[in-house]
N, CA, C and O atoms as CSV, one atom per row, in Angstrom:
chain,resi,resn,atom,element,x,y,z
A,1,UNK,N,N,83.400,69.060,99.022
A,1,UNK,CA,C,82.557,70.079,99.624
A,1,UNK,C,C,83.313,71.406,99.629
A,1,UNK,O,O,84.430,71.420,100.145
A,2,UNK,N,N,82.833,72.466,99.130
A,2,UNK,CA,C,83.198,73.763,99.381
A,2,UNK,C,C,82.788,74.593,100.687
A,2,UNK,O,O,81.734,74.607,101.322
A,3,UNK,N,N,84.082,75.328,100.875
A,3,UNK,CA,C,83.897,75.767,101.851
A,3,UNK,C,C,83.681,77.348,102.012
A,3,UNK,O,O,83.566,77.587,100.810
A,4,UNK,N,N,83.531,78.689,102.670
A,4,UNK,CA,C,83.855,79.662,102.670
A,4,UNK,C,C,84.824,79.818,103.833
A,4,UNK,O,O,84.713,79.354,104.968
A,5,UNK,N,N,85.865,80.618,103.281
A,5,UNK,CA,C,87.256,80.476,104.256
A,5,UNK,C,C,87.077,80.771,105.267
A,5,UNK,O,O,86.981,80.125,106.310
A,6,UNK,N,N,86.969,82.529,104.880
A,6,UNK,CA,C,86.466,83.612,105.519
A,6,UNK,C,C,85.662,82.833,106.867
A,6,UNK,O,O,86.177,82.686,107.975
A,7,UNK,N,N,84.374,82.412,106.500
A,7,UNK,CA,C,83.950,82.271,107.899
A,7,UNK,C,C,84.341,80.844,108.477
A,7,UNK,O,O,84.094,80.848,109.683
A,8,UNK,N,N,84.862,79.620,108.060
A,8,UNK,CA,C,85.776,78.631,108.394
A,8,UNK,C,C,86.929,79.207,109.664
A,8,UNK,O,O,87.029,78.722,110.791
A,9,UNK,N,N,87.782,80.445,109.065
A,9,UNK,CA,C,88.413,80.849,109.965
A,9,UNK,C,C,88.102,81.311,111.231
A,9,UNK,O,O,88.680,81.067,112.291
A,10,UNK,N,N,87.166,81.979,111.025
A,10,UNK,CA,C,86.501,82.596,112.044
A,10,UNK,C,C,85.737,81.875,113.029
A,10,UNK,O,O,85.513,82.331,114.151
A,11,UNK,N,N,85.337,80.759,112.624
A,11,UNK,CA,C,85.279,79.785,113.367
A,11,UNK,C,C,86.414,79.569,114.623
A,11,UNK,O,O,86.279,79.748,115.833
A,12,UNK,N,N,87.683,79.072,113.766
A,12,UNK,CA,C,89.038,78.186,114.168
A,12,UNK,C,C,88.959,79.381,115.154
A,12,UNK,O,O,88.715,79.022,116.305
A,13,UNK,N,N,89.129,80.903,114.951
A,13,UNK,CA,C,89.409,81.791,115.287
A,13,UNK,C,C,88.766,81.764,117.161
A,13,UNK,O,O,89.495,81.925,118.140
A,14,UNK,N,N,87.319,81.527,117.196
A,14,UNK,CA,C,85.963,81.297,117.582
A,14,UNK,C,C,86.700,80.004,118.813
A,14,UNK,O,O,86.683,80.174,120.032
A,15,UNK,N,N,87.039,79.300,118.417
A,15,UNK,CA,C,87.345,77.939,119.207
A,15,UNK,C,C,89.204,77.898,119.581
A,15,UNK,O,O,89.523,76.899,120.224
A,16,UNK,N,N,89.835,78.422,119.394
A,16,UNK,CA,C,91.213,79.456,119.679
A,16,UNK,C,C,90.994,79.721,121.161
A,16,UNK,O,O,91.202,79.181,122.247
A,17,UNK,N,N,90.404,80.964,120.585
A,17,UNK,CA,C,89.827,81.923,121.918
A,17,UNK,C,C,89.079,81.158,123.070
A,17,UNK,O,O,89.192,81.702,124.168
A,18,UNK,N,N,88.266,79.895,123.030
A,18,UNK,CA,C,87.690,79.925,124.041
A,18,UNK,C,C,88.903,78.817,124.711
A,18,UNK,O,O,88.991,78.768,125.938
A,19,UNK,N,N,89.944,77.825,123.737
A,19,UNK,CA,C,90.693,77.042,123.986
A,19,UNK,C,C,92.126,77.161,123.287
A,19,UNK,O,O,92.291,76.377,122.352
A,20,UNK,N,N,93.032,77.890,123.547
A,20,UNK,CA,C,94.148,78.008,123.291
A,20,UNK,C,C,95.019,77.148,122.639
A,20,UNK,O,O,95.820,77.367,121.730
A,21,UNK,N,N,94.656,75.832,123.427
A,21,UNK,CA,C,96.207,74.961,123.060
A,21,UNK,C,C,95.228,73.907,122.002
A,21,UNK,O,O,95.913,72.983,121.562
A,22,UNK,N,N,94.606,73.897,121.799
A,22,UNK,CA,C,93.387,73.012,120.527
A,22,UNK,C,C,94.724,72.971,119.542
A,22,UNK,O,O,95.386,73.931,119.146
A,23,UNK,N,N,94.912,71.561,119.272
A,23,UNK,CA,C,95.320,71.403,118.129
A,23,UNK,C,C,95.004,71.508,116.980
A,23,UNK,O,O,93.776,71.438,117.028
A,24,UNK,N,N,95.446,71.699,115.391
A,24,UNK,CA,C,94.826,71.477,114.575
A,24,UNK,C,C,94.253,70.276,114.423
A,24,UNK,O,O,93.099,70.192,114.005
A,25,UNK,N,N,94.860,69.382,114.686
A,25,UNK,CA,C,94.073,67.778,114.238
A,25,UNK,C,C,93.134,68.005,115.318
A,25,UNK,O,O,92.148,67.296,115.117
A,26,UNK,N,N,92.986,68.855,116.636
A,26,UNK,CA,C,92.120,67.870,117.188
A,26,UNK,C,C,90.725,69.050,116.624
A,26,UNK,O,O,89.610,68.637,116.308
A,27,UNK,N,N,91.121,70.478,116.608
A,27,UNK,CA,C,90.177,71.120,115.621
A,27,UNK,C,C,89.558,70.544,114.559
A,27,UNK,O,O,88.347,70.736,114.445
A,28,UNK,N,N,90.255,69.731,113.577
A,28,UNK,CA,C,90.069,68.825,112.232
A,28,UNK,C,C,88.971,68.155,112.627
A,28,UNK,O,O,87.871,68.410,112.139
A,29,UNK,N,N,89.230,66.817,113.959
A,29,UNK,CA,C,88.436,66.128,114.196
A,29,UNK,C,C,86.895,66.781,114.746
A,29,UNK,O,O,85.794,66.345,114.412
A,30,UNK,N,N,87.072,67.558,115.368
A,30,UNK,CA,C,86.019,68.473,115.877
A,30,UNK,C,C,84.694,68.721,114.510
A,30,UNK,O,O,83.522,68.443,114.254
A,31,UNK,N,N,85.695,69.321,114.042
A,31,UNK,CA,C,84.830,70.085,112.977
A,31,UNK,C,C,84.377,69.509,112.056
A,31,UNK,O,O,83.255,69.734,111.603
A,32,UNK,N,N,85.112,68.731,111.651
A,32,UNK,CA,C,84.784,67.526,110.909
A,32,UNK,C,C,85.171,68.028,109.128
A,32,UNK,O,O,84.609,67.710,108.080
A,33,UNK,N,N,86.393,68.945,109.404
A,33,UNK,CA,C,86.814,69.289,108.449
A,33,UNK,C,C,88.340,68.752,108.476
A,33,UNK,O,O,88.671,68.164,109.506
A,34,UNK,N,N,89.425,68.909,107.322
A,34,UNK,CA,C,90.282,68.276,106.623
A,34,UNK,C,C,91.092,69.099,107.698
A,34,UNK,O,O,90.375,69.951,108.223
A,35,UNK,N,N,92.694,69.076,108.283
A,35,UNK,CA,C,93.404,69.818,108.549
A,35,UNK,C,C,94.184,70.907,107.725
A,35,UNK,O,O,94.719,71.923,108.168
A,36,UNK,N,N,94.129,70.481,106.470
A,36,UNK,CA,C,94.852,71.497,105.147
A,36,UNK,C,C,93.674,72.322,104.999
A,36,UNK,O,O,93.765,73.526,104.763
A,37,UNK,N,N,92.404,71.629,105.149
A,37,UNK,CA,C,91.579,73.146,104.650
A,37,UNK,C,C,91.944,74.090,105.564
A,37,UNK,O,O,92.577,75.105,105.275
A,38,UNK,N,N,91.442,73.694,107.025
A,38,UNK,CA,C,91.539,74.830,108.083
A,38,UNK,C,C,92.573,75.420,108.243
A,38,UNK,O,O,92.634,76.533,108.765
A,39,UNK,N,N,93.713,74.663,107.749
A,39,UNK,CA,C,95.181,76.032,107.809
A,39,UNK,C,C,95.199,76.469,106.789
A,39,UNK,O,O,95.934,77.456,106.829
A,40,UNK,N,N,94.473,76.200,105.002
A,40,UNK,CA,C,94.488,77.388,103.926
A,40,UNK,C,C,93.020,78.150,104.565
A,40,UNK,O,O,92.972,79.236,103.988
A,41,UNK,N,N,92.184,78.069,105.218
A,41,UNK,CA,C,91.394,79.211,105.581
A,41,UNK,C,C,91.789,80.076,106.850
A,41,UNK,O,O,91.252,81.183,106.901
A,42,UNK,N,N,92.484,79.800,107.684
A,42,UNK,CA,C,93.408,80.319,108.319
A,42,UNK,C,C,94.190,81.428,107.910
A,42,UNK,O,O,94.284,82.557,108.389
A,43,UNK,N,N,94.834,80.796,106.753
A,43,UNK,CA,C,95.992,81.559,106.215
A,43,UNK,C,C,95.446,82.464,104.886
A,43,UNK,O,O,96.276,83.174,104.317
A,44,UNK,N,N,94.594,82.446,104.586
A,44,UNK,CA,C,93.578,82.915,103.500
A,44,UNK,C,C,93.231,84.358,104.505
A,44,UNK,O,O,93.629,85.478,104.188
A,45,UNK,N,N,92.562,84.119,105.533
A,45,UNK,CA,C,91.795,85.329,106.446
A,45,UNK,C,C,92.619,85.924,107.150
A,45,UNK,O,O,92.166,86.957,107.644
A,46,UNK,N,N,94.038,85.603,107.493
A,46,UNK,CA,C,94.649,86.386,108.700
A,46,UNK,C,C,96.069,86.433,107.691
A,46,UNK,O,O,96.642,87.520,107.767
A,47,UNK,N,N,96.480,85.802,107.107
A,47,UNK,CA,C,97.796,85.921,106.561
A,47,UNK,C,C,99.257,84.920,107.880
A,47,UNK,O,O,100.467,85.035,108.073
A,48,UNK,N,N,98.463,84.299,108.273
A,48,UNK,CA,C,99.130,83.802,109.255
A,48,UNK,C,C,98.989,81.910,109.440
A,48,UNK,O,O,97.811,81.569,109.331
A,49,UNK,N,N,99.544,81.226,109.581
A,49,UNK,CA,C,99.663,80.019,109.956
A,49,UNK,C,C,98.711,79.827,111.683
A,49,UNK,O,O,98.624,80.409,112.765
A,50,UNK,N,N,98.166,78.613,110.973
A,50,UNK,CA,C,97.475,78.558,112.325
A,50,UNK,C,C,98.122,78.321,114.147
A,50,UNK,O,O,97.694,78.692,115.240
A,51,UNK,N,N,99.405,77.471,113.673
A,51,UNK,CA,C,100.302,77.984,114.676
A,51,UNK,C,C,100.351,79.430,115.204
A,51,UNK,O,O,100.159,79.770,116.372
A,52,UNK,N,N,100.653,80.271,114.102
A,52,UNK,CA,C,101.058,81.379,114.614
A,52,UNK,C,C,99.507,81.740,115.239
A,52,UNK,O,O,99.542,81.856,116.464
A,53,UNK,N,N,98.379,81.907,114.737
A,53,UNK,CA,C,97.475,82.179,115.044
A,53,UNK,C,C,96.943,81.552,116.329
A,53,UNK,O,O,95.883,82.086,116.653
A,54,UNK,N,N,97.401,80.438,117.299
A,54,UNK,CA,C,97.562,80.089,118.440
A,54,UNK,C,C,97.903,80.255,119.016
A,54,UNK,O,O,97.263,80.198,120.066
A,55,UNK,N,N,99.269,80.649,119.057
A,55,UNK,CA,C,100.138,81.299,119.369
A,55,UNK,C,C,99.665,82.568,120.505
A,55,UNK,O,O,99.614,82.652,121.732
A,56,UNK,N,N,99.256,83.784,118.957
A,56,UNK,CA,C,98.747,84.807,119.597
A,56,UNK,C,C,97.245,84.446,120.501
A,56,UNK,O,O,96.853,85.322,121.272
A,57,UNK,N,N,96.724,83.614,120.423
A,57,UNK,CA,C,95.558,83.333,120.774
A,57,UNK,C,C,95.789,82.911,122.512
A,57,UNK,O,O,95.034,83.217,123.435
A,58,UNK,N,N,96.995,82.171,122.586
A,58,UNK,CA,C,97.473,81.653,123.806
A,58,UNK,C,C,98.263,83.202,125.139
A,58,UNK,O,O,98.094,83.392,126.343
A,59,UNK,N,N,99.351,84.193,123.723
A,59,UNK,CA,C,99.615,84.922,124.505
A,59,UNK,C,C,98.601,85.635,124.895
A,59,UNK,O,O,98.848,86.029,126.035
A,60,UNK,N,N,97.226,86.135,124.411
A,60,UNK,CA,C,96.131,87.351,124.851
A,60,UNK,C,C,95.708,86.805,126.492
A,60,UNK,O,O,95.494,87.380,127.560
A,61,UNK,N,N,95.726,85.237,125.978
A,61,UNK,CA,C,94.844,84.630,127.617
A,61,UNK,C,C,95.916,84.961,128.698
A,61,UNK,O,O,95.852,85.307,129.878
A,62,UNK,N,N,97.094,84.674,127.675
A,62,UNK,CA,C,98.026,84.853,129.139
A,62,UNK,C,C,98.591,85.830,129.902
A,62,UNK,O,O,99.105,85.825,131.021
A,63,UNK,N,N,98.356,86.841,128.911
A,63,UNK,CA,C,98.485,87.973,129.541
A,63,UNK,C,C,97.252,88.715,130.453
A,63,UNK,O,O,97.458,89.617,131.265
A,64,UNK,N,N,95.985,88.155,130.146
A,64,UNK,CA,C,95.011,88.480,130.564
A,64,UNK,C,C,95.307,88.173,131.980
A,64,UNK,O,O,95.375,89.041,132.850
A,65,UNK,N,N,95.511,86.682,132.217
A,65,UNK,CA,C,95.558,86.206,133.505
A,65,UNK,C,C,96.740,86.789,134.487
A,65,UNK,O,O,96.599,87.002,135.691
A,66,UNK,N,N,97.570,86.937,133.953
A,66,UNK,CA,C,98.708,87.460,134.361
A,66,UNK,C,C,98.614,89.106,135.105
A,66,UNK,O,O,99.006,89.673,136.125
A,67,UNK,N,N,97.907,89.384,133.983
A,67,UNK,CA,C,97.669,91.334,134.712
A,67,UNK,C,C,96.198,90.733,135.270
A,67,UNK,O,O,95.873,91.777,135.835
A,68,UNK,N,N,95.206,89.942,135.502
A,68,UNK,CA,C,94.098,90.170,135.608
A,68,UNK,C,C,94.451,90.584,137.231
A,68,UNK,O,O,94.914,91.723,137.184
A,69,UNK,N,N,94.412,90.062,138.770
A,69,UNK,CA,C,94.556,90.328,139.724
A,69,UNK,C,C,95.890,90.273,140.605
A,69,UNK,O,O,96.169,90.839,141.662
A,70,UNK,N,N,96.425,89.624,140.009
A,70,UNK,CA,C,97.797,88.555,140.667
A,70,UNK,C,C,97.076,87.790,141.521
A,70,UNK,O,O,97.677,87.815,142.595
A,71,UNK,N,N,96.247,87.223,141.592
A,71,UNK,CA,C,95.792,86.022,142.921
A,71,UNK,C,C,95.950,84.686,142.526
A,71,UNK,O,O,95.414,83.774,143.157
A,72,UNK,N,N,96.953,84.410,141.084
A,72,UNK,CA,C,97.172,83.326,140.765
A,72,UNK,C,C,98.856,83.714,140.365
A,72,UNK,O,O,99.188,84.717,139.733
A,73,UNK,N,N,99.850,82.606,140.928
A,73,UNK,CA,C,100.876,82.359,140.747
A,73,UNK,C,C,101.121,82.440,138.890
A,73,UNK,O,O,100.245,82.599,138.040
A,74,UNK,N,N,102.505,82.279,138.701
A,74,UNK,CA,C,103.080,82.587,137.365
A,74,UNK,C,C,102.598,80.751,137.338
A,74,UNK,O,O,101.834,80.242,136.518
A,75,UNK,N,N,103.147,80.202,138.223
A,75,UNK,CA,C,103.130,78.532,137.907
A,75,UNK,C,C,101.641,78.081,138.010
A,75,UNK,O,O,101.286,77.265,137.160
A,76,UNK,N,N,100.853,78.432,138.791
A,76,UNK,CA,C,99.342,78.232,138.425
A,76,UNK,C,C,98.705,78.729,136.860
A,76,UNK,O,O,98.303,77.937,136.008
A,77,UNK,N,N,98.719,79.885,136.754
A,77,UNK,CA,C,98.611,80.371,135.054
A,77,UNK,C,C,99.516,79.266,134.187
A,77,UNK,O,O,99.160,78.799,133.105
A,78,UNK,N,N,100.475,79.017,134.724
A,78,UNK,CA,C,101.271,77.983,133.266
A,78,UNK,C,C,100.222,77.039,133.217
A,78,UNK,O,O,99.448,76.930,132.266
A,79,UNK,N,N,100.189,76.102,134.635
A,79,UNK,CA,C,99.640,74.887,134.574
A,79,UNK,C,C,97.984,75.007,133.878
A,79,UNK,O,O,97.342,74.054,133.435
A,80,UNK,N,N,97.553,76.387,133.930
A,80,UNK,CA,C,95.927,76.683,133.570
A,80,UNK,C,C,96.199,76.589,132.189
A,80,UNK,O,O,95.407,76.033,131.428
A,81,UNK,N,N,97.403,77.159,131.759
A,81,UNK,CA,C,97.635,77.529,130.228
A,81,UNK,C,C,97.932,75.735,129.524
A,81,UNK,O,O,97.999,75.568,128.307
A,82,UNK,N,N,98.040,74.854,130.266
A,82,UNK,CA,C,98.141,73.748,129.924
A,82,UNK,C,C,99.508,73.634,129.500
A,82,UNK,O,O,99.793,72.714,128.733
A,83,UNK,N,N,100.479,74.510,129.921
A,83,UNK,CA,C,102.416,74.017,130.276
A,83,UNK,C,C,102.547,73.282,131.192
A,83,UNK,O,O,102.087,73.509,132.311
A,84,UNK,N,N,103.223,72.238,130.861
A,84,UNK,CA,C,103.686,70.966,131.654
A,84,UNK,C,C,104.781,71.729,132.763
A,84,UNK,O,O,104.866,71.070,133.799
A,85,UNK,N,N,105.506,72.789,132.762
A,85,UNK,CA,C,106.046,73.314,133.809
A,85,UNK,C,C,106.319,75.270,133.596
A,85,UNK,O,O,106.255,76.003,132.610
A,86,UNK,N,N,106.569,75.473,134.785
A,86,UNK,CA,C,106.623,77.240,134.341
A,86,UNK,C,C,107.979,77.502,133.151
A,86,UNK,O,O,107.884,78.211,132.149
A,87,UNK,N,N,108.927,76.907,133.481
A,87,UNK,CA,C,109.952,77.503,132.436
A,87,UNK,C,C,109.415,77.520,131.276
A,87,UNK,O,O,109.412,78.643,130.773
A,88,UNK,N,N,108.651,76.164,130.236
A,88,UNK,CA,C,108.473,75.795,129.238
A,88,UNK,C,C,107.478,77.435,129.032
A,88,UNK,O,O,107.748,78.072,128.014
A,89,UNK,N,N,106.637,77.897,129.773
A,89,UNK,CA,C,105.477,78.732,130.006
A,89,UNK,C,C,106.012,80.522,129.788
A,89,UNK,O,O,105.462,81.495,129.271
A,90,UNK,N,N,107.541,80.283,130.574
A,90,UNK,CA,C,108.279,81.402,130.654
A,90,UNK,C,C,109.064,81.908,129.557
A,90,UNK,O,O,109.505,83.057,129.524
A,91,UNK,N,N,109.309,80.655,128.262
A,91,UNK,CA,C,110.184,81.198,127.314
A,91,UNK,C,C,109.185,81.321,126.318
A,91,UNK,O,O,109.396,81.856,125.230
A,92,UNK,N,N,107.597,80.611,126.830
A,92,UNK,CA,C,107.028,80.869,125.428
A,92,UNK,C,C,106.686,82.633,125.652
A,92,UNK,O,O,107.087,83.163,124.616
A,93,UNK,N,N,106.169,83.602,126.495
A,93,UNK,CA,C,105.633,84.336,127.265
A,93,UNK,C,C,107.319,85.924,126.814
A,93,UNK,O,O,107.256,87.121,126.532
A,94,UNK,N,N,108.237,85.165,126.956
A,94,UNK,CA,C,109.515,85.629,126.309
A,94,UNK,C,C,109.458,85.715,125.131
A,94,UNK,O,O,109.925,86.816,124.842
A,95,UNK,N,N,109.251,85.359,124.532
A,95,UNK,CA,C,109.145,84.704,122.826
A,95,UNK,C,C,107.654,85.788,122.288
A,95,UNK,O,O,107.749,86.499,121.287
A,96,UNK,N,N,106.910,85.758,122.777
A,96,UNK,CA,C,105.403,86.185,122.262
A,96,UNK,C,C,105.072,87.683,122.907
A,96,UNK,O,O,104.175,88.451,122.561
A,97,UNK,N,N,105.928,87.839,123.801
A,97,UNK,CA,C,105.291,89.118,124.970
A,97,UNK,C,C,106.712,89.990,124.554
A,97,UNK,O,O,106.499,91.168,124.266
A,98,UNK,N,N,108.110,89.542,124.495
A,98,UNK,CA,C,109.450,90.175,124.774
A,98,UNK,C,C,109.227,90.168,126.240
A,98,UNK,O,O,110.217,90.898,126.221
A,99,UNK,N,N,108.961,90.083,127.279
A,99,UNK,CA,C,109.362,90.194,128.232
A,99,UNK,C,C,109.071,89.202,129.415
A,99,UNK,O,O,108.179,88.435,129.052
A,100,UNK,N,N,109.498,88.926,130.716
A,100,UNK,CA,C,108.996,87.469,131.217
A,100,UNK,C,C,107.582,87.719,131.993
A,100,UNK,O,O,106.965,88.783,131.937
A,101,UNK,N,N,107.172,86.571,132.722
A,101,UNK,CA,C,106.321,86.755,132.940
A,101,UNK,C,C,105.745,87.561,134.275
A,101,UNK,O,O,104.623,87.947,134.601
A,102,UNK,N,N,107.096,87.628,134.903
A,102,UNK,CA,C,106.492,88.521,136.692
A,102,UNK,C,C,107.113,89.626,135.885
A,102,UNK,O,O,107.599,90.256,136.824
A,103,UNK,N,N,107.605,90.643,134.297
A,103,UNK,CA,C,107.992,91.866,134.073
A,103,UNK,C,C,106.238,92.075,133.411
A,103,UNK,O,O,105.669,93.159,133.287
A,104,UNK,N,N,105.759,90.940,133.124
A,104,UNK,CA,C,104.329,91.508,132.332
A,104,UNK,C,C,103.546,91.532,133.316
A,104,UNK,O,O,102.667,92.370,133.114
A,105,UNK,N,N,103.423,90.963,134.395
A,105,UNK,CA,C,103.033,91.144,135.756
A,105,UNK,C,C,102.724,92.448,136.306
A,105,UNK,O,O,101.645,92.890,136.702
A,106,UNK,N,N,104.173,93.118,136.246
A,106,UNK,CA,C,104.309,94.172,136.431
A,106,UNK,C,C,103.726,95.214,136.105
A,106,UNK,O,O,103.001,95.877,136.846
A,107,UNK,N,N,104.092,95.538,134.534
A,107,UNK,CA,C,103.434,95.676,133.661
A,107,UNK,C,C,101.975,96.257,133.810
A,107,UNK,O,O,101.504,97.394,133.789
A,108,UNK,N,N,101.479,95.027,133.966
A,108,UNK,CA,C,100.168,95.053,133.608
A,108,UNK,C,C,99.639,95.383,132.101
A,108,UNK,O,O,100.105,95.032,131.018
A,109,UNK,N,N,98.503,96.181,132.414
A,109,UNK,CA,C,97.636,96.795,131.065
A,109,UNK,C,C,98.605,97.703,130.209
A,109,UNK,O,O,98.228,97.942,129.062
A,110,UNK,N,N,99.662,98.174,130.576
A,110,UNK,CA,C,100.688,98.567,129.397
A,110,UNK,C,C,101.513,97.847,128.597
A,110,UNK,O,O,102.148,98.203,127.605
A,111,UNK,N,N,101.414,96.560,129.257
A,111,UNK,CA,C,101.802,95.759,128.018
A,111,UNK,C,C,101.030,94.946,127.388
A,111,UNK,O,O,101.588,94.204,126.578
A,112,UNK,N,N,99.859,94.854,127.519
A,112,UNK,CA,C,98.990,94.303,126.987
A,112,UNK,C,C,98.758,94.180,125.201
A,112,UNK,O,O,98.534,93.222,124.462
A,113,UNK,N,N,98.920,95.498,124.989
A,113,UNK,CA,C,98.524,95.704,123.792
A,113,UNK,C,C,99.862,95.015,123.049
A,113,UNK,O,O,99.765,94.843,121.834
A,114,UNK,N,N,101.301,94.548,123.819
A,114,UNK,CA,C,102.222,94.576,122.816
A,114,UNK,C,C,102.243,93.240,121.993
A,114,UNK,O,O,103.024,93.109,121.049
């Protein structure tokens, strides 16, 4: 079966956003497509690995939540983000943001865009 990438991705893209930590296999199973297709249409439309493309998909939410009010702890947002504990939550947030997570806190909407 042929596919069109383009909107394949946009899909993955589509189901990312509403669920962050979605695996590829469990995307695969979902969709009822191959896991190699969806990471060459992935990587076809964004130039990026679908990891990476989770990745960023995971830091937008988390920063969202993070600047959205503060009425949720750094360790409540991990556990929402589906991190088994805040550190694991704190180096990814280090790693994806450059900075931790009570400095993006801080922050707020100026670091958003980074």
């Amino acid at each position: 079966m042929a596919y069109h990438l383009v909107q394949l991705a946009g899909l993955v893209r589509k189901h990312l956003d509403a669920e962050p930590r979605l695996t590829l296999a469990e995307l695969s199973r979902r969709l009822g497509v191959c896991r190699q297709t969806l990471e060459k249409a992935v990587r076809a439309a964004t130039g990026k690995s679908f990891r990476q493309c989770r990745a960023e998909s995971l830091a937008v939410k988390a920063r969202g939540l993070l600047a959205a009010d503060g009425a949720h702890s750094i360790k409540e947002v991990s556990y929402t983000l589906g991190y088994r504990s805040p550190q694991a939550f704190a180096r990814f947030v280090k790693i994806a943001c450059g900075c931790s997570p009570s400095q993006l806190r801080e922050d707020g909407p100026s670091r958003r865009a980074a």
